[in-house]
TORMI-182929 format. One record per residue (C-alpha): x, y, z; residue number from 1; chain. Coordinates in steps of 0.001 Angstrom, whole numbers, plus 500000, padded with zeros to 6 digits. Example, Ala and Ser with C-alpha at 12.3 -4.5 7.8 and 13.67 -1.06 7.14 Angstrom:
BEGIN
512300,495500,507800,1,A
513670,498940,507140,2,A
! end
This chain:
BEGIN
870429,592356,552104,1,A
871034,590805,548326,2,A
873018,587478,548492,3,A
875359,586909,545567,4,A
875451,583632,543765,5,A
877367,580821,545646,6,A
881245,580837,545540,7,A
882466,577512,544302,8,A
884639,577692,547383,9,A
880906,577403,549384,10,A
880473,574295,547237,11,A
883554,572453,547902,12,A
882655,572951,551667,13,A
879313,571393,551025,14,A
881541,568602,549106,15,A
883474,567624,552310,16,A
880965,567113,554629,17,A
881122,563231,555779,18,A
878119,561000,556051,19,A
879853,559058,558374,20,A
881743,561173,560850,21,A
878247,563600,561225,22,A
876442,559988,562004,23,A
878850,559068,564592,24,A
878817,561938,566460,25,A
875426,561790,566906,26,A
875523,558288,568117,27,A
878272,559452,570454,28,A
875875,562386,572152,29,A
872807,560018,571775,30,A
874403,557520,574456,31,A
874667,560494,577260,32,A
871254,560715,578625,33,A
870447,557619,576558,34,A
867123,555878,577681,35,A
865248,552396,576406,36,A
863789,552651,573171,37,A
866816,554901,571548,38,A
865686,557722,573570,39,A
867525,560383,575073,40,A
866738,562042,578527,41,A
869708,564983,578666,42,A
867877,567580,580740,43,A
869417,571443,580944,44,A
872082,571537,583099,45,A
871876,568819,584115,46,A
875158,566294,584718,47,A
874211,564689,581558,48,A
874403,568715,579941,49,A
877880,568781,581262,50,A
878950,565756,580103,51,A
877749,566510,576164,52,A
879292,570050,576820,53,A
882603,568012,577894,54,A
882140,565994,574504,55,A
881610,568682,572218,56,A
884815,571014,573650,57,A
886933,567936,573024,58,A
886276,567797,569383,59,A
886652,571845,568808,60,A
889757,571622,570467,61,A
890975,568654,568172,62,A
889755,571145,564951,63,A
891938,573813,566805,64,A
888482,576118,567281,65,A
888009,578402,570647,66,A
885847,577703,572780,67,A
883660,581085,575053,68,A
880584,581005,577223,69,A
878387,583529,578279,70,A
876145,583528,581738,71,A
873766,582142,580611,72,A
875510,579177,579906,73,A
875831,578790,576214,74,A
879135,577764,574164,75,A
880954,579177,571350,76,A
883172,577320,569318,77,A
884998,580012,566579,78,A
886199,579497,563313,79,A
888376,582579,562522,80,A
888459,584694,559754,81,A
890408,586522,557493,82,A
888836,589502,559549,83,A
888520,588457,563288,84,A
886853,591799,563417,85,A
884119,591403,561743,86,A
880633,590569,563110,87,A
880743,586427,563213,88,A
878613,584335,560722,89,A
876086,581713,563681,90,A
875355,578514,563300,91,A
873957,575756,566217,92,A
871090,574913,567993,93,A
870766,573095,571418,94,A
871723,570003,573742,95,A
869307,569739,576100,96,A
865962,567251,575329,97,A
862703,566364,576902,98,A
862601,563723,579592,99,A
861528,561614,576860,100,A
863358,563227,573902,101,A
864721,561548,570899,102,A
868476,561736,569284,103,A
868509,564638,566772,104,A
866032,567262,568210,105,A
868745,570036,568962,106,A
871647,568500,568939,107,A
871693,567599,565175,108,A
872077,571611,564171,109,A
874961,571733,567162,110,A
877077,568610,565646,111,A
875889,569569,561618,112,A
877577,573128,562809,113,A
880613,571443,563834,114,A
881013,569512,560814,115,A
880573,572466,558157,116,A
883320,573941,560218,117,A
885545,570856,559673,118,A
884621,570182,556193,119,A
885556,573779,555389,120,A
888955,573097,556972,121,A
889319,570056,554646,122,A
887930,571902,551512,123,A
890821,574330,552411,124,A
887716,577509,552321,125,A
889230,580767,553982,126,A
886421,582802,555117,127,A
886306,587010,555780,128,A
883745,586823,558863,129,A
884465,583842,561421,130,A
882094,581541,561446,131,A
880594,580097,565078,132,A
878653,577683,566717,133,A
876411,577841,569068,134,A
875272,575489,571615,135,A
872482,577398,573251,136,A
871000,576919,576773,137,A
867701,575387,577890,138,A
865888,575365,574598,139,A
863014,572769,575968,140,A
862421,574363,578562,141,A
861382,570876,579887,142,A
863167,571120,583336,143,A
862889,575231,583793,144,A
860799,577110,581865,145,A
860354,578953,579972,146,A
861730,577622,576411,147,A
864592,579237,574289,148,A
866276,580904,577105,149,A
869564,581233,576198,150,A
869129,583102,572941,151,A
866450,585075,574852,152,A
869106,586242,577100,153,A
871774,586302,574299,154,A
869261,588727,571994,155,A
868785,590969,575107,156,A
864527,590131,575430,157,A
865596,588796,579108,158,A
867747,588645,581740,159,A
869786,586083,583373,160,A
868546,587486,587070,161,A
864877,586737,585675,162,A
865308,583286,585850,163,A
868116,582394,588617,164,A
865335,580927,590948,165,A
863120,579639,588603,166,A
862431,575957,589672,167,A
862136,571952,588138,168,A
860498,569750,589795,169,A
862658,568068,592099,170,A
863010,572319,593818,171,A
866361,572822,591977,172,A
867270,576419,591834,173,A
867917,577345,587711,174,A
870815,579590,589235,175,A
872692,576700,591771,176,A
872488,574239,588314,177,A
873984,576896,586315,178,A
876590,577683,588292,179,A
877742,574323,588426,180,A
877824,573847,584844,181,A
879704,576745,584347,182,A
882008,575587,587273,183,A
882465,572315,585563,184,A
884501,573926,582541,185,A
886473,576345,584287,186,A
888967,576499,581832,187,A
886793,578281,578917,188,A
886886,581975,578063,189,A
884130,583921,578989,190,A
882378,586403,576801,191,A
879034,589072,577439,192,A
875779,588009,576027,193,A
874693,589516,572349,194,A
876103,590584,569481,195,A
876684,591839,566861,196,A
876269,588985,564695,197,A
876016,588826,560984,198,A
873972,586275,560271,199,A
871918,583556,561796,200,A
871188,579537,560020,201,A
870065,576899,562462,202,A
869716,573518,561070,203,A
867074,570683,562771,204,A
864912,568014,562291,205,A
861506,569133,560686,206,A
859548,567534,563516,207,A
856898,567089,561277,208,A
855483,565277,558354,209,A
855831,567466,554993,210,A
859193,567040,554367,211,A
858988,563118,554372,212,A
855195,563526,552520,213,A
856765,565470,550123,214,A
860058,562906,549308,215,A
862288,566108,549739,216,A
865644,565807,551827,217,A
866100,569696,552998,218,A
863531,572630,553481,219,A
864231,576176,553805,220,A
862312,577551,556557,221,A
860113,580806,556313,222,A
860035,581479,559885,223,A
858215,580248,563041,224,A
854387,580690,564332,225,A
853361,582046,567610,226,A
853508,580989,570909,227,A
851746,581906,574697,228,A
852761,579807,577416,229,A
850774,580307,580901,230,A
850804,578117,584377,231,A
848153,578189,585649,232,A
847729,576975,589633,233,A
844032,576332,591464,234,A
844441,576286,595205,235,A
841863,574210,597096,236,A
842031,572462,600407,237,A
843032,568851,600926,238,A
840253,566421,602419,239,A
839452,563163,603166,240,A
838144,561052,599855,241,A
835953,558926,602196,242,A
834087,561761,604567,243,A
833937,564812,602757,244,A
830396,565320,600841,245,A
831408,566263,597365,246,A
828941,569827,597628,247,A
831440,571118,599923,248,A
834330,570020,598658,249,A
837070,572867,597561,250,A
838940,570113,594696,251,A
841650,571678,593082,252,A
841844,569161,590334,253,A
838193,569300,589734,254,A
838082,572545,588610,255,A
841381,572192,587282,256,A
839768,570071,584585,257,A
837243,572489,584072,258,A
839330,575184,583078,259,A
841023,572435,580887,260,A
837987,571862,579266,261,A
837043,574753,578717,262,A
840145,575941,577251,263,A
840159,572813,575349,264,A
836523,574721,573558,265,A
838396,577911,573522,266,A
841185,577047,571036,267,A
839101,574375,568852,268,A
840080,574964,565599,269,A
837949,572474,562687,270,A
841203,573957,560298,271,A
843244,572120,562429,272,A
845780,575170,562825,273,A
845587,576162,566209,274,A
847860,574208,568868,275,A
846959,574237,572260,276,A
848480,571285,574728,277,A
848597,570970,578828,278,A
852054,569365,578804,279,A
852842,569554,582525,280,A
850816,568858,585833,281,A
851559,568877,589465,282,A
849039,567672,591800,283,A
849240,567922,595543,284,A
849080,565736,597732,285,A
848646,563583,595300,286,A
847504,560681,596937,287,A
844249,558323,596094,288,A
842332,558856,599039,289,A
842794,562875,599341,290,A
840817,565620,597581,291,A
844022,567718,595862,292,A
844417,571190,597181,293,A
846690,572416,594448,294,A
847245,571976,591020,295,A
849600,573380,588833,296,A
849583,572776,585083,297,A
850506,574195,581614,298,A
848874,575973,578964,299,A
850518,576162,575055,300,A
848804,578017,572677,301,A
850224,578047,569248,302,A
849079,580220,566030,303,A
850653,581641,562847,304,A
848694,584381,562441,305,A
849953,587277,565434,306,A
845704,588454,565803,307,A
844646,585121,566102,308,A
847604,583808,568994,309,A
847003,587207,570494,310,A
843133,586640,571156,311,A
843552,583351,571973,312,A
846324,584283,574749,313,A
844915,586906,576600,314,A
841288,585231,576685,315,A
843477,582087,579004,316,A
843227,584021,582581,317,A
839072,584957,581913,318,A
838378,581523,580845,319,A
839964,580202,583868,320,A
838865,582048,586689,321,A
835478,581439,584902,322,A
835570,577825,585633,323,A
836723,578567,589321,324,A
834560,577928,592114,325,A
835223,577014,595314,326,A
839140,577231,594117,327,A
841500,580514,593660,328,A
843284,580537,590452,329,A
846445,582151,589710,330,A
847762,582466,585636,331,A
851380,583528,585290,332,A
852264,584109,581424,333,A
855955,582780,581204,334,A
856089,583263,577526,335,A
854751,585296,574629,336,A
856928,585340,571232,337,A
854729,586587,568228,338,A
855173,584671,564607,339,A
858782,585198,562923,340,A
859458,585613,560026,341,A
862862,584874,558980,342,A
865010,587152,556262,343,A
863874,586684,552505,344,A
867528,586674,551458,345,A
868898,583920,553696,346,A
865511,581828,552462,347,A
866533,582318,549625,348,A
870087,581283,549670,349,A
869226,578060,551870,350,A
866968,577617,548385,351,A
869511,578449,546624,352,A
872638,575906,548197,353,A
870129,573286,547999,354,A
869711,573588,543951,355,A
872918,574287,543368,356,A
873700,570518,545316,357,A
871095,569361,543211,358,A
868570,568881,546343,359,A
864736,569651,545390,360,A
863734,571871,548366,361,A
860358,573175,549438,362,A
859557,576115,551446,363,A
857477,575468,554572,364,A
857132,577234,558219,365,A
858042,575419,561617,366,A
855153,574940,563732,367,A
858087,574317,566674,368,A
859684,577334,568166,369,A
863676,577439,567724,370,A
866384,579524,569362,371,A
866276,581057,565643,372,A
863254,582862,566629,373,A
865304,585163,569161,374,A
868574,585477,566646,375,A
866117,587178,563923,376,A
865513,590228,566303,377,A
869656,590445,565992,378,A
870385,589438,562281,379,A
869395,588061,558770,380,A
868313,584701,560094,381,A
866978,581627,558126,382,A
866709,577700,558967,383,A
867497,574776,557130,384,A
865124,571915,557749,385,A
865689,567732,557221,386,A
862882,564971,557336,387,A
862480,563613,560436,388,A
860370,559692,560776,389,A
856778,559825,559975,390,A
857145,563592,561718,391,A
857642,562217,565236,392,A
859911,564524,567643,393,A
859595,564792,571096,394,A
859866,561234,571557,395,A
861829,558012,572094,396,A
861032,556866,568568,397,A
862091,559865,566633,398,A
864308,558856,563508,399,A
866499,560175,560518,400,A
868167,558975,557683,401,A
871804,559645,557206,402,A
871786,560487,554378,403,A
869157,562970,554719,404,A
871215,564615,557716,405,A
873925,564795,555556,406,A
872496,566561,553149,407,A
871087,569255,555096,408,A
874588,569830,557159,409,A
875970,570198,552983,410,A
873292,572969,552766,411,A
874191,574792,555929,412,A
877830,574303,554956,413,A
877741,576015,551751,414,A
875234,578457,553177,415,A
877898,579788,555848,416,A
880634,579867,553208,417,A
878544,581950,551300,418,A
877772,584056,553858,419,A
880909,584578,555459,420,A
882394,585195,552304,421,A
880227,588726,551443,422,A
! end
């Protein structure tokens, strides 16, 4: 689709954001879940989930916006239009963290969502589409994997029943928690997963260094690279560390490091392009004197280039069961998006808000996955990025300025306006 030049109505919405509110609604979600070191630990639903859910429905209601969630769990808050029949404008991102996840990962592109909204209201912008946003479910995928799963539900690539008994690690159902999260806001509408949907701008952190390198307070994001997620899990038998000669030993965690290793030689990269990271182990019995009889751990394999991640991901169950012994091995793929690459025309608006707010932009991709990644199957989709602290995400110390947060909720702001307004 062409995108016309901005309406000076989309301007005056960028002109009402407020510094100051957007900051202190942050602050407000960063204290549920919050742990030492300005951390946040707000795990999908989880209590903490509920309680930022709880939050965020009592300031739509105070802007007078409806509020509709789907089965999979995630919220709607609409703007309405001057056609309520028309296929909604999306905006939002997610609540949930990591166990040791920092304050704007997520939930800045719900909250910066919520305050284009308002500062449309106060910039007195009518709009033909409505405009929504999204808080979507179980982006990290930190407590039940996989990652993104709400928009993959919401963009049809899964099914709610394909996850219901998925586990964390404490042996809580997926389906039990999400049915008491939806049970703990009985009062909101409830609406079917998917579209249609217009058009698609999540805001975020950059959770990486170019942005700040660069001096620039807002990117425009050309899409996402790819990803393969496996677990893998090497079943041994559990023996005594004192008696058992190591020759006959059946050590899960030996070879578990093995494969490790050798997937470690499998993804080396000297361009420094490829990402590949064992994020998660479970050892059993886990207990200094025992040899482990099962391991389960991880494997993330990242790539912009759909051969390469390809190759890489389907050479994870050989190299594996090469490296097992006197183990078994089992590799379960519980992920596989391809690169995205997001609209030219919303790229090019995002570009285009940000000069006409007088904000230098550059164009970069996001080495993170986002729920974006699912909405550009649906829709025109784009992302507007913000400098994050010396790139650091994932973790207690990541940081933002206000200002620069500000100025990349102005961006999305003027970005919905314009394209609501078609």
């Amino acid at each position: 689709m062409t995108m016309p030049a901005l309406r000076e109505d989309a301007l005056a919405a960028a002109a009402a954001v407020d510094e100051r509110r957007l900051w202190d609604r942050l602050a407000a979600m960063a204290q549920i879940g919050a742990i030492p070191g300005q951390g946040v630990n707000r795990p999908a639903l989880s209590p903490e989930d509920i309680e930022a859910r709880a939050l965020l429905l009592s300031w739509a209601d105070s802007l007078g916006l409806s509020a509709s969630v789907d089965a999979i769990g995630n919220l709607f808050l609409r703007r309405e239009g001057l056609d309520p029949s028309a296929p909604p404008v999306m905006t939002g991102s997610h609540m949930d963290t990591q166990p040791k996840g920092g304050r704007f990962d997520g939930i800045y592109g719900v909250v910066a969502g919520l305050e284009a909204l308002q500062a449309m209201d106060a910039a007195g912008v009518r709009t033909r589409a409505p405009v929504e946003v999204v808080a979507w479910t179980n982006e990290e995928g930190g407590r039940f994997p996989p990652c993104t799963m709400g928009s993959m539900v919401f963009a049809g690539a899964c099914r709610v029943e394909d996850f219901v008994d998925v586990r964390d690690n404490a042996g809580i159902r997926l389906g039990d928690a999400l049915a008491a999260t939806l049970a703990a806001t009985p009062d909101t509408a409830r609406r079917p997963a998917g579209g249609p949907v217009a058009a698609y701008v999540e805001a975020h952190i950059e959770q990486g260094p170019l942005l700040e390198a660069a001096g620039l307070q807002v990117g425009a994001v050309t899409g996402v690279q790819g990803m393969r997620w496996f677990n893998v899990e090497v079943s041994g038998e559990s023996a005594h560390a004192g008696t058992a000669p190591v020759s006959l030993r059946r050590d899960a965690l030996r070879e578990a490091v093995a494969m490790i290793a050798a997937l470690r030689e499998l993804t080396d990269d000297p361009s420094d392009i490829t990402r590949f990271t064992v994020g998660r182990m479970l050892v059993t019995p886990n207990s200094p004197n025992s040899v482990p009889s099962h391991v389960l751990f991880s494997v993330d394999i990242r790539h912009p280039d759909r051969a390469t991640i390809a190759r890489l991901g389907d050479a994870v169950e050989p190299t594996c069961r090469a490296q097992a012994r006197a183990c078994t091995v089992t590799v379960t793929p519980t992920l596989h998006d391809d690169p995205t690459t997001f609209d030219p025309s919303v790229v090019d608006l995002v570009e285009s808000a940000a000069g006409a707010l007088g904000l230098p932009t550059m164009r970069l991709p996001s080495g993170a996955s986002h729920d974006a990644m699912y909405l550009a199957r649906m829709c025109p989709t784009g992302m507007v990025f913000v400098p994050c602290e010396r790139g650091i995400s994932h973790n207690e110390a990541e940081n933002a300025k206000p200002s620069d947060l500000a100025a990349g909720a102005r961006v999305l702001a003027a970005t919905l306006a314009g394209l609501a307004n078609r």
